[in-house]
Steps between C-alpha positions, in 0.01 A plus 500: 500500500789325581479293844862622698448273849200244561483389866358564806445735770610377851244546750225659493378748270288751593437718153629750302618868660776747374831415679415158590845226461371222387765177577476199268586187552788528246684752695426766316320814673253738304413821648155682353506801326152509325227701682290146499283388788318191545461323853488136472624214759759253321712221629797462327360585167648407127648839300616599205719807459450677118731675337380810289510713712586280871115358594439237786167288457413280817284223474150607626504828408293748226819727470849525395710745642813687425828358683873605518745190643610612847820495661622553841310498846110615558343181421232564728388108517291275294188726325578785780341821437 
């Protein structure tokens, strides 16, 4: 898979969960579509976003999931649920 944006997430991280905006450090913002759920506790973790289909995969994690790049307002703060 082709890596599309390697940085990291600002603030904390707090897993994976459907709907989640995840801000990188970059700029960019990535907003979860993928029905994955894992519950970890990250500061400021590395990333890598994949394109095949759009997958983020944060340092410290087992999973991948399935992201869409957001734009516009809801960013709900670093790793909010």
């Amino acid at each position: 898979m082709k890596v599309v944006v390697e940085s990291h997430i600002q603030g904390t991280f707090l897993g994976y969960a459907r709907g989640v905006v995840h801000r990188l450090d970059d700029g960019s913002e990535w907003e979860q579509t993928g029905n994955t759920q894992e519950f970890v506790y990250r500061e400021r973790p590395g990333c890598r976003v994949y394109r095949d289909r759009l997958w983020i995969d944060v340092e410290g994690t087992s999973a991948v999931a399935e992201v869409r790049r957001h734009i516009g307002r809801g960013w709900a703060g670093p790793g909010a649920f």
